[in-house]
N, C-alpha and C positions, 0 to 999 in steps of 0.2 A: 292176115299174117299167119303163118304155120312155126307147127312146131319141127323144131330139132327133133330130127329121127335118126342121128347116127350113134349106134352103141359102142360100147366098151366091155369085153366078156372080162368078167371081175371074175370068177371062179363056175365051181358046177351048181352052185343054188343059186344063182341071181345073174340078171343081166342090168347095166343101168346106162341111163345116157343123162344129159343134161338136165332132161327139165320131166322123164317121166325115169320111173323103176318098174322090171317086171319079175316078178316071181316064176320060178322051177314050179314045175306043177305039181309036185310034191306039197312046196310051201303052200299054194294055194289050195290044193284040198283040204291040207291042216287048217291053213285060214279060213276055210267055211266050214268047218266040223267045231273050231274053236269059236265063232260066232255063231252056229245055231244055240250053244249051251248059253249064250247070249241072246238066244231067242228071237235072233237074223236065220230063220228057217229058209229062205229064200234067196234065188239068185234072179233080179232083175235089170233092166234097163232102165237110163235116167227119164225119169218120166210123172207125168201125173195128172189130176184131175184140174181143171177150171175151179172158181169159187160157185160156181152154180151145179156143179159136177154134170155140166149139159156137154161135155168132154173129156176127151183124155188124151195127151199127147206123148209121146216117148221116142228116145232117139237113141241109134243104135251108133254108139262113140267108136271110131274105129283107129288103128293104124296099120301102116303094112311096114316093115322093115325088109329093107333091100339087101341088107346083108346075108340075114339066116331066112329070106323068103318067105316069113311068115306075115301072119296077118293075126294081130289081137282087138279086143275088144272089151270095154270098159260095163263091168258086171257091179251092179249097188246089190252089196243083201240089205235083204228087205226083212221085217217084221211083218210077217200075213196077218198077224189078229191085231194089232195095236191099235189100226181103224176101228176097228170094231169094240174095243175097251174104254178110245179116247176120242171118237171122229176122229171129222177130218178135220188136216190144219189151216186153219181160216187166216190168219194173223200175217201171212204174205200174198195170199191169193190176192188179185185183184178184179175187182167187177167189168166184166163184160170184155174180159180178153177173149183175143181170138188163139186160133190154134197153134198157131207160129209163137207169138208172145206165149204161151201156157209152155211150151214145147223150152224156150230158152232159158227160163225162170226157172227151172225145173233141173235142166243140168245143170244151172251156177248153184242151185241150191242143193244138189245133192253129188255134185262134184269137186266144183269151184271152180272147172270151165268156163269163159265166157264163152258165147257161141251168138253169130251173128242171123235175124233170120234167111240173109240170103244164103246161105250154107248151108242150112236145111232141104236136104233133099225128100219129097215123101216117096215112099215108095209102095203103103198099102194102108189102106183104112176100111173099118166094116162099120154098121153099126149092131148095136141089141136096145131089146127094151131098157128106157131106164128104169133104176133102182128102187124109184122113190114114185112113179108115173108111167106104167107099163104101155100108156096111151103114148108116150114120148120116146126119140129116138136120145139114145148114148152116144154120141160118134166116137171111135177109137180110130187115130191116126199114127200113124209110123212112119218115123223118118231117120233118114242116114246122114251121117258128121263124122270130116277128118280134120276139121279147121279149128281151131278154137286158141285161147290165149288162158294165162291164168296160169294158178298151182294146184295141184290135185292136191281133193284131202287129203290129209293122214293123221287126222283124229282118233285118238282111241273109244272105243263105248259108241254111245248113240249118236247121230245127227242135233246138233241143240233146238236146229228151226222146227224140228216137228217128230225128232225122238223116234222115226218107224225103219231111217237108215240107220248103215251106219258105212265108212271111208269103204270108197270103191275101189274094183281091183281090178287093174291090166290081166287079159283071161289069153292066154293061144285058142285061137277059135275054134279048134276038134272040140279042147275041153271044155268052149263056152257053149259050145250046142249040147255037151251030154250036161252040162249043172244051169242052164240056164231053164227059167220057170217056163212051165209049158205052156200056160195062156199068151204066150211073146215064139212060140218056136215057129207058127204059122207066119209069123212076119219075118224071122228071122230065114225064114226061107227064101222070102221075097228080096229080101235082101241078097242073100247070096248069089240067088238070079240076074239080080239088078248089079252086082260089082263084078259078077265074073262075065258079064259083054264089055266093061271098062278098058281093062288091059289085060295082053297076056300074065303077067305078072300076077295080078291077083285071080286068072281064070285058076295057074297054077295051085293058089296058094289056097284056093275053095274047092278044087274039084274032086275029093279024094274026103267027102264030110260025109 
């Protein structure tokens, strides 16, 4: 099942449609300048580690709008040290998931998207030494999603599952490639590649990044 993509132009700061909202990029610069001081330094994809952290899966949420031709994409700020003050969050992870299941778990819990795994597209994964066992591989996998059901957060302050989010924001994709973290821009190329053979439509709405 997909979502309603038809807008409504409500004024010059805002666009909204049924079941999503998108900010003027105004607003959303302000909204990541107002949560770094919150200590959300970062702008990522929904994503994250296995409970073995023997992975890492994240998925690049998208939509295109056929009206005003554009194409956005759904940015979590992220807290970069929190890991590292408070580990990781254990308390939803579950043992011996695979990459798909890590990958779905991960957007409902840091968007409130459901996402199904057939609707996971991958479109690049590498590995590096792990963290903890330089003898063992990390896999990092990346995948593409325009399907999904649910309500987007719009929490204020921190994620309560695990405090390192905080509510995600509909990004126009010139501005998600220059504020998005750079360990993610090597995938997010792949991705670009991978949606602009789709349709015209979206070659137009990437080709000019």
């Amino acid at each position: 099942m997909r979502t309603n993509v038809l807008f409504a132009f409500i004024g010059p700061r805002k666009f909204k449609f049924k079941k999503l909202e998108y900010l003027t990029e105004e607003l959303i610069l302000s909204r990541i300048e107002e949560l770094k001081f919150q200590g959300f330094d970062q702008i990522r994809i929904p994503g994250g580690s296995s409970k073995d952290e023997s992975h890492y899966s994240g998925v690049f949420v998208f939509k295109y709008d056929k009206d005003f031709k554009q194409m956005f994409f759904l940015g979590v700020p992220y807290n970069s040290i929190f890991w590292k003050e408070n580990g990781s969050n254990g308390h939803t992870k579950k043992q011996d998931e695979t990459y798909l299941q890590t990958a779905c778990r991960e957007v409902f819990e840091e968007t409130g998207y459901h996402t199904e795994e057939s609707d996971l597209i991958l479109v690049f994964n590498y590995f590096i030494p792990d963290r903890k066992d330089n003898r063992k591989n990390h896999t990092k996998n990346f995948y593409v999603c325009d399907t999904f059901t649910g309500n987007l957060h719009n929490f204020e302050g921190a994620n309560l599952i695990d405090k390192e989010t905080a509510a995600p924001i509909w990004i126009p994709v010139k501005l998600f490639k220059k504020v998005l973290y750079y360990g993610h821009q090597k995938a997010l190329i792949k991705v670009i590649e991978n949606l602009s053979g789709i349709s015209a439509d979206y070659y137009y709405a990437l080709c000019n990044l």
